[in-house]
FIMARDREN-926399 format. One record per residue: residue number from 1; residue in one letter; y, z, x of N, C-alpha, C in turn. Coordinates in Angstrom, 2 decimals. Last residue first. Layout:
// FIMARDREN-926399
+-----+-----+---------+---------+---------+----------+---------+---------+---------+---------+---------+
!   n ! res ! n.north !    n.up !  n.east ! ca.north !   ca.up ! ca.east ! c.north !    c.up !  c.east !
+-----+-----+---------+---------+---------+----------+---------+---------+---------+---------+---------+
! NUM !   a !       Y !       Z !       X !        Y !       Z !       X !       Y !       Z !       X !
...
+-----+-----+---------+---------+---------+----------+---------+---------+---------+---------+---------+
END
This chain:
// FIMARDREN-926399
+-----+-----+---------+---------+---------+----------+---------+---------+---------+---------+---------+
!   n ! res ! n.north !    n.up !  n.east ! ca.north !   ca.up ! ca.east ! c.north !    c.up !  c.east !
+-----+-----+---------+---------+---------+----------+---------+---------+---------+---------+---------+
! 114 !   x ! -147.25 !    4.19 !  -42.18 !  -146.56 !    4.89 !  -41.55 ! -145.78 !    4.09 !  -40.31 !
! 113 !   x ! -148.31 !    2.92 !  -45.44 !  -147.96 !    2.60 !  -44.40 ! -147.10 !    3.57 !  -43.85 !
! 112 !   x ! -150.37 !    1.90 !  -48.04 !  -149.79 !    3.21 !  -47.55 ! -149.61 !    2.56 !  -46.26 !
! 111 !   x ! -150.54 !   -1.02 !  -49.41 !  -149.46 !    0.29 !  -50.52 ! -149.08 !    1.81 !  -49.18 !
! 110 !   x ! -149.25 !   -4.00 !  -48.14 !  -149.83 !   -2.73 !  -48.14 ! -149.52 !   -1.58 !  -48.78 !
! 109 !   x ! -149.47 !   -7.38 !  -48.12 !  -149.09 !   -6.10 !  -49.22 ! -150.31 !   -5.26 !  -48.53 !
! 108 !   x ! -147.28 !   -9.87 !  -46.90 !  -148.49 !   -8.48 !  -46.53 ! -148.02 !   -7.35 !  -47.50 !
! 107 !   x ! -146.25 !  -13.36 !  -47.20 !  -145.82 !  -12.04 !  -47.40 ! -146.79 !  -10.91 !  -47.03 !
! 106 !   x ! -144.68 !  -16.39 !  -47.17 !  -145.96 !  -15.39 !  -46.69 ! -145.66 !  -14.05 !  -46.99 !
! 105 !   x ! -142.99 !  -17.54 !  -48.24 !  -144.03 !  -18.33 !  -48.43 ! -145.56 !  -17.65 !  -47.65 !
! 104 !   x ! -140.78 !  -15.69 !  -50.54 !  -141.28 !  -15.98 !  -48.86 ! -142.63 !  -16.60 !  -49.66 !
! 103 !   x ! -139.01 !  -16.53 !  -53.54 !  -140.40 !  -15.95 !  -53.04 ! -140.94 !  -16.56 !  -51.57 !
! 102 !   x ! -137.19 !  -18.35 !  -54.73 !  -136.82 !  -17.58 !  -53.60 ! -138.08 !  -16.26 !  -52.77 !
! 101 !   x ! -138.57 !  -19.61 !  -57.09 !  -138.40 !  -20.10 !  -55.56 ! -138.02 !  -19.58 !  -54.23 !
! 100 !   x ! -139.18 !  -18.44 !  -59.26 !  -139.83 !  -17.89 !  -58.01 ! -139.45 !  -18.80 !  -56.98 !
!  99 !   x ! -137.09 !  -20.02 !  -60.15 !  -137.30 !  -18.36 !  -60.73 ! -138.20 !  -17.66 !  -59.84 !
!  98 !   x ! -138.10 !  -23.13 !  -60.57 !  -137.00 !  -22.58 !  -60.15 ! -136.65 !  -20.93 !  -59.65 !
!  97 !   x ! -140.95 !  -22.34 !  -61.47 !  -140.74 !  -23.13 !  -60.00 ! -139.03 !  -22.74 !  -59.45 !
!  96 !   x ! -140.48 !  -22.15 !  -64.15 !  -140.97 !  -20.89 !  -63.34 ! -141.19 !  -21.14 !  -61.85 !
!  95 !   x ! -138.18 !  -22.94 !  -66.40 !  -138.62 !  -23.69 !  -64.69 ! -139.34 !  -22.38 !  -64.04 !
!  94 !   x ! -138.40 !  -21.98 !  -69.73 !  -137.85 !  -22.32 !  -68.50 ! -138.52 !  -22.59 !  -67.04 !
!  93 !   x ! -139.47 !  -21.86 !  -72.30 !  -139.22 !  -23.12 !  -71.84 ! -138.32 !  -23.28 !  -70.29 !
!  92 !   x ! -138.43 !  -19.20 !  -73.19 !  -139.01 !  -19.86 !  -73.46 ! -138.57 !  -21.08 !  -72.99 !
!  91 !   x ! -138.43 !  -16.14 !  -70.62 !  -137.14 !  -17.24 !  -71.10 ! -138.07 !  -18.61 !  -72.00 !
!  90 !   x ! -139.32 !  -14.38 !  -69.00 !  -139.38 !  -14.47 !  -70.79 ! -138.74 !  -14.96 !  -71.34 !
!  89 !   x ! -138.42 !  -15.40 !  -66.48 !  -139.91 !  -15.39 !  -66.85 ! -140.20 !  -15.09 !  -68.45 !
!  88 !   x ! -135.59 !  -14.53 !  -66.65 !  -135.92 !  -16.24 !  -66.07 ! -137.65 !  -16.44 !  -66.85 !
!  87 !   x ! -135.67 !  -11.75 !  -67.13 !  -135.38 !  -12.70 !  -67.60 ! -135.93 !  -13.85 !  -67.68 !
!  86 !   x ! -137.01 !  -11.15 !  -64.05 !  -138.02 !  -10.73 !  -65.20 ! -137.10 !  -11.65 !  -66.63 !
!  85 !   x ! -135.01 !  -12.34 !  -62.67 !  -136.01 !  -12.55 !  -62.66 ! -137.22 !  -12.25 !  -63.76 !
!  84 !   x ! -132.84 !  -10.59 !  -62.98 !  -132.89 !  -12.07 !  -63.42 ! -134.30 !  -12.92 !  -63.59 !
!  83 !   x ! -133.80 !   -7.54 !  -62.85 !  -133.47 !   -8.32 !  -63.96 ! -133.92 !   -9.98 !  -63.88 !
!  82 !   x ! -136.83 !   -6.62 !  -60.44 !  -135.43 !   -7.79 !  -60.64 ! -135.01 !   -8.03 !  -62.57 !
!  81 !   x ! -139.08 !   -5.70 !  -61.22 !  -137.91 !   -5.05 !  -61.34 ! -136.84 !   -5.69 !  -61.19 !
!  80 !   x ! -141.52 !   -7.23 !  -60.63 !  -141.49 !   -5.91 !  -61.61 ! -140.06 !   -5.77 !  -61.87 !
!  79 !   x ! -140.45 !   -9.36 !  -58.48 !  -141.57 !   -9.31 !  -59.60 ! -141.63 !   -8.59 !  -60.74 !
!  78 !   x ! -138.98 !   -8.48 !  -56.99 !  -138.76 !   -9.59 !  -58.04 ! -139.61 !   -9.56 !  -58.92 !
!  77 !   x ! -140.48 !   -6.34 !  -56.13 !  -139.53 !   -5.83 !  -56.67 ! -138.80 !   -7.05 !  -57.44 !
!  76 !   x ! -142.73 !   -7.88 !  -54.70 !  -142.99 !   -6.49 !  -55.45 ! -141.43 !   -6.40 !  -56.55 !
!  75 !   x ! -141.23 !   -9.35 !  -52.34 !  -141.70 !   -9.97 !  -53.74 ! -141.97 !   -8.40 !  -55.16 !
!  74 !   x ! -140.25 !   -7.28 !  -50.78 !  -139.49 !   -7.91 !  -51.87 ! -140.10 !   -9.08 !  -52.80 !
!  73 !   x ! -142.65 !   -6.29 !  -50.03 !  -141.82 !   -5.35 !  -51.01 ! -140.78 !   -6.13 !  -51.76 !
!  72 !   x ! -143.38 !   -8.68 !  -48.37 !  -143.84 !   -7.96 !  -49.24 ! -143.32 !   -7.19 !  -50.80 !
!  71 !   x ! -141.49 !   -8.42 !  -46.64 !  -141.15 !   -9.49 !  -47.48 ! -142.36 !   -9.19 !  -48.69 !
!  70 !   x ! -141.95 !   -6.30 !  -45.32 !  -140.85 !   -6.05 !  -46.04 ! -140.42 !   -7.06 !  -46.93 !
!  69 !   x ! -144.23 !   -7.50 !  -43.92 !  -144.32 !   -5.85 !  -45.08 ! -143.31 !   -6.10 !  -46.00 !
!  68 !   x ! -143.75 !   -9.24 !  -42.29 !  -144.48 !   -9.81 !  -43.31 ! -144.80 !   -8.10 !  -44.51 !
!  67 !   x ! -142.14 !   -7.50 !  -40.94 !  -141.34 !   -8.97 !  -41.63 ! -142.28 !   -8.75 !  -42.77 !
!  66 !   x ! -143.92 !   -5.90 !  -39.33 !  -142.68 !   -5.61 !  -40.41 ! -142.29 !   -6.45 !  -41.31 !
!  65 !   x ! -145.70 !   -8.58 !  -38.10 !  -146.32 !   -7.51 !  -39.15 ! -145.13 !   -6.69 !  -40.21 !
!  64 !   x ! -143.65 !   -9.10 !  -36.49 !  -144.09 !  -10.09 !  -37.65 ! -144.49 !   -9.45 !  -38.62 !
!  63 !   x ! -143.18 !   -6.85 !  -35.32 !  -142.12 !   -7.41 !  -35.53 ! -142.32 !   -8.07 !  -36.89 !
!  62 !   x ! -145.99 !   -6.95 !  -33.91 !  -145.64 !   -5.75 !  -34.37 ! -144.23 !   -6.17 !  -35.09 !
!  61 !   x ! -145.92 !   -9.45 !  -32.52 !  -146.96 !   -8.89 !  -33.21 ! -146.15 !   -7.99 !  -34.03 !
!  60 !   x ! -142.51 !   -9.94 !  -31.88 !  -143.67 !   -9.51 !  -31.19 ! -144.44 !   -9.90 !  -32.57 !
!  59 !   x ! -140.30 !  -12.96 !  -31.89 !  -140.98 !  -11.61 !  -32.56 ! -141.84 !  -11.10 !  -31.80 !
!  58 !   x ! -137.42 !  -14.08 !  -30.59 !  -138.69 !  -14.63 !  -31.14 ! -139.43 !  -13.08 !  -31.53 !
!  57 !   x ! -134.63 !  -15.78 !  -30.52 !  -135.16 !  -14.51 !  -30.42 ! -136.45 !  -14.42 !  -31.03 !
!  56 !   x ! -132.24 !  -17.20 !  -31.32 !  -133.51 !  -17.37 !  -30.86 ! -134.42 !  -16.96 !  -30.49 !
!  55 !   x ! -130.35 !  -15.76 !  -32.99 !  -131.32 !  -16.93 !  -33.30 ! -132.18 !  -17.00 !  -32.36 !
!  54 !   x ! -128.53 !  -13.77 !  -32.17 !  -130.35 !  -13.43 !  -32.31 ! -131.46 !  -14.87 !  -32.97 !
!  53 !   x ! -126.40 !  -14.09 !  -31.96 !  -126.84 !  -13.71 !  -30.99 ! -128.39 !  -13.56 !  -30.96 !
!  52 !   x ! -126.01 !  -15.45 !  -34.08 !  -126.05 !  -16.54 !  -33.13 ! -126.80 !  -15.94 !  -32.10 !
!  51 !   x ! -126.09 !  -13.37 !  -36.38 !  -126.53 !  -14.49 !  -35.85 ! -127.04 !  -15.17 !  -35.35 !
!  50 !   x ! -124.07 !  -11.63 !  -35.06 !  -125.30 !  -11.42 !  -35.11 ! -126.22 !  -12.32 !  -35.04 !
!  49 !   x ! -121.35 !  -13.59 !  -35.77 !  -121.96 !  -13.16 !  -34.47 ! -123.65 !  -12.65 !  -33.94 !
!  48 !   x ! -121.77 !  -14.05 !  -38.55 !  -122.05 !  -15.27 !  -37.83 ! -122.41 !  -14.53 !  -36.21 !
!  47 !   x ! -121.01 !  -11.15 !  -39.55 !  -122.33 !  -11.76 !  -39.62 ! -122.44 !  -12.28 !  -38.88 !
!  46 !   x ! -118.68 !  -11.15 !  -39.19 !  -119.05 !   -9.66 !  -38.70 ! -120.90 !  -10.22 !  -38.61 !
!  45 !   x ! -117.10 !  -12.63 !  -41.04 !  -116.76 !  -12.57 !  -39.65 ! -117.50 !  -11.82 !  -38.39 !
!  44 !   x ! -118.74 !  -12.40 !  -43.40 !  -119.03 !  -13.08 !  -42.43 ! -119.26 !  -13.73 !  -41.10 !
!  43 !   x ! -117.27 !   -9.91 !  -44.66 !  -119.13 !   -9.99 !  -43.74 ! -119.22 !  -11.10 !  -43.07 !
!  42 !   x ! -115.00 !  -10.30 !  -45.49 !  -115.20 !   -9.01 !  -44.53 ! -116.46 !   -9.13 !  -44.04 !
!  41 !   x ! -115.18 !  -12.63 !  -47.02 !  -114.37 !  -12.97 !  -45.85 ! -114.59 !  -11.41 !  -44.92 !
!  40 !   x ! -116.79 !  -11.90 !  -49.12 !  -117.27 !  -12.73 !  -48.04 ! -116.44 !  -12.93 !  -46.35 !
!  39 !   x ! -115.09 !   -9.53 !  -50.49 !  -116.30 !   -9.71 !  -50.02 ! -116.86 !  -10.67 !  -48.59 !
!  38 !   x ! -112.94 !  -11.83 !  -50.76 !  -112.37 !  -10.52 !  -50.15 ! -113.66 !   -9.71 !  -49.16 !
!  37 !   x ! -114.15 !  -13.50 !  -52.95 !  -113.87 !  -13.68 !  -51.50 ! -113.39 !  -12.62 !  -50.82 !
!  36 !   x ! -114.65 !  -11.19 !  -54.83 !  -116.16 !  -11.78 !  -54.29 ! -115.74 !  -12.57 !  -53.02 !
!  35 !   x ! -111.78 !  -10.89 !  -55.47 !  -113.01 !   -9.69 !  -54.82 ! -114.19 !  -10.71 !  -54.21 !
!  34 !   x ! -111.73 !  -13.17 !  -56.40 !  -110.46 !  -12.34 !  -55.20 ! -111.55 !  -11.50 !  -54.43 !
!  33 !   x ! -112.95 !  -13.56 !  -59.40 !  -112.87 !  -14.46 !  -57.84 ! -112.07 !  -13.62 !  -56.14 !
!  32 !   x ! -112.17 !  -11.40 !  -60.77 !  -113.38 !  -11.01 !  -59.93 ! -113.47 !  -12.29 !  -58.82 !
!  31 !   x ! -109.19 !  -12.18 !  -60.80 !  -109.36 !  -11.00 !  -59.74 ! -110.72 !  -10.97 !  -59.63 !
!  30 !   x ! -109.08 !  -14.56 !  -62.30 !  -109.12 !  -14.46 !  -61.00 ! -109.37 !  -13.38 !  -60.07 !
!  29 !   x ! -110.59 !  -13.62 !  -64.57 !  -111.29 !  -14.16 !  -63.69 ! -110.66 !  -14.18 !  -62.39 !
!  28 !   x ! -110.17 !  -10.57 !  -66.36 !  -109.24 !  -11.58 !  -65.43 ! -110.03 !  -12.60 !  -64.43 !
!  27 !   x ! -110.94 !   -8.48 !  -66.91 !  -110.49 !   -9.24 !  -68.22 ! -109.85 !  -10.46 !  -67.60 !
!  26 !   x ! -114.18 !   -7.39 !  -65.43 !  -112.51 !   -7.54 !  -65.46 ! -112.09 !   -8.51 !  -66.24 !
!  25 !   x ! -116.67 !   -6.34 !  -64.07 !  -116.33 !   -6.60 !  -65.68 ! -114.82 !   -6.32 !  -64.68 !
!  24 !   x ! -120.23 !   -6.44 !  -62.87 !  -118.30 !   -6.22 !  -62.83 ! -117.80 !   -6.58 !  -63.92 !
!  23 !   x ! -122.50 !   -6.52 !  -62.99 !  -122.25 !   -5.69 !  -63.82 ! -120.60 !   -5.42 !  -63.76 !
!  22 !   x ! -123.38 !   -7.26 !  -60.34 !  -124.27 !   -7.60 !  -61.58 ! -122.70 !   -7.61 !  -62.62 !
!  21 !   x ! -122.95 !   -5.59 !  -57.96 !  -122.04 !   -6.28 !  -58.74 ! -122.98 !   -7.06 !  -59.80 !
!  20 !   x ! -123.74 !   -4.16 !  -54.94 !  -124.16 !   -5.30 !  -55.56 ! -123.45 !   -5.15 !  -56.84 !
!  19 !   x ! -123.49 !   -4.15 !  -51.24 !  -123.06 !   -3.82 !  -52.23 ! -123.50 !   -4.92 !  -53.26 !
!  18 !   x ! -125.67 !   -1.97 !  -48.56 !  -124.89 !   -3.16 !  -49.53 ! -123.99 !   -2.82 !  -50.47 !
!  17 !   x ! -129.04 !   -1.44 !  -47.71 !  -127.62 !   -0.93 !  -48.28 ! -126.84 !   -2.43 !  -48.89 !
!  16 !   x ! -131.06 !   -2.28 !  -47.00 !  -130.45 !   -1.43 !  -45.99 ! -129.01 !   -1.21 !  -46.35 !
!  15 !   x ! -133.70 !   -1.81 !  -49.44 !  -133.16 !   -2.66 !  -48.53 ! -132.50 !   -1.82 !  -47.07 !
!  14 !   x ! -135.93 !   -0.69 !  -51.16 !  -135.82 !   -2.08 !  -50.55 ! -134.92 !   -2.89 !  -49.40 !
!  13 !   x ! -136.39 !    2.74 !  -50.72 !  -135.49 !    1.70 !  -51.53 ! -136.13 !    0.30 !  -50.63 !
!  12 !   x ! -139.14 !    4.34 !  -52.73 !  -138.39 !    3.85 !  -52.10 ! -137.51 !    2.63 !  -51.84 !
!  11 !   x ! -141.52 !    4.89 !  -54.15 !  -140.93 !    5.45 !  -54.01 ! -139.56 !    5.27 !  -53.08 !
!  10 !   x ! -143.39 !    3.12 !  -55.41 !  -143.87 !    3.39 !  -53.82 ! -142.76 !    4.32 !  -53.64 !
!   9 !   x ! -142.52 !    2.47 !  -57.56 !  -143.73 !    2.66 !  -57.76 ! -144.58 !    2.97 !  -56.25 !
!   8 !   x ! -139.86 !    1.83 !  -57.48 !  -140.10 !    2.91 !  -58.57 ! -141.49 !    3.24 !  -57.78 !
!   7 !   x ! -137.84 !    0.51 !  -55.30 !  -139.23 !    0.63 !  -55.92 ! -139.76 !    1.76 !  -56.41 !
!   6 !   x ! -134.59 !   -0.60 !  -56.27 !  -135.29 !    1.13 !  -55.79 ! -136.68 !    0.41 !  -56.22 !
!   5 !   x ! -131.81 !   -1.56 !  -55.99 !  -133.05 !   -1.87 !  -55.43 ! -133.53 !   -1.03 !  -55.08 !
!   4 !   x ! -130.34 !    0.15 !  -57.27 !  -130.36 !   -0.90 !  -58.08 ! -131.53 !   -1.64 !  -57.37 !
!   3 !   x ! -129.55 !    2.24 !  -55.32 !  -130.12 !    2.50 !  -56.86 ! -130.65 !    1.72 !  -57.44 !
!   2 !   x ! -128.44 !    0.64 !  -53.53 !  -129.81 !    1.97 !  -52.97 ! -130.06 !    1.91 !  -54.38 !
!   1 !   x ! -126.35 !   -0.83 !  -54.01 !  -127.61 !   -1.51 !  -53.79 ! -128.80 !   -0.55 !  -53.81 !
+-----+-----+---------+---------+---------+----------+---------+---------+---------+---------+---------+
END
């Protein structure tokens, strides 16, 4: 994920790691099905707790302001640097409603931040 979500243009990565797969290749559908559950079944168990424990959990000022940075950066990086996305947009005749839908409905662009 560190390589593949890199902002070229602020110098840094987007996320907090991961793993990402674009690009698997096996001559066997069932084994990339195996993996992608093998995937889900090791985060979920490990997710739903987090979760629950933090649904209700409300923000400071200072909390929102991060949110609204980091949702920032990820429009920045659908925008310029997402494959599917830069696809979806030189696609003749396609849903540009579908292709930005996953765009936060607020976001804060700042270029220098400490």
């Amino acid at each position: 994920c560190d390589d593949y979500f890199f902002i070229k243009h602020r110098g840094e990565r987007r996320g907090v790691g991961g793993i990402f797969f674009d690009d698997l290749e096996s001559s066997s559908k069932d084994d990339l099905f195996q993996f992608v559950q093998s995937c889900a079944k090791a985060v979920v168990p490990c997710y739903i707790p987090i979760v629950n424990k933090h649904k209700n959990d409300s923000f400071s000022p200072e909390e929102k302001l991060w949110q609204q940075l980091r949702r920032g950066r990820y429009v920045e990086f659908n925008l310029v640097y997402d494959r599917g996305t830069k696809f979806g947009l030189a696609t003749p005749g396609s849903r540009i409603e579908s292709i930005l839908m996953s765009l936060p409905l607020t976001a804060r662009y700042v270029f220098v931040t400490e």
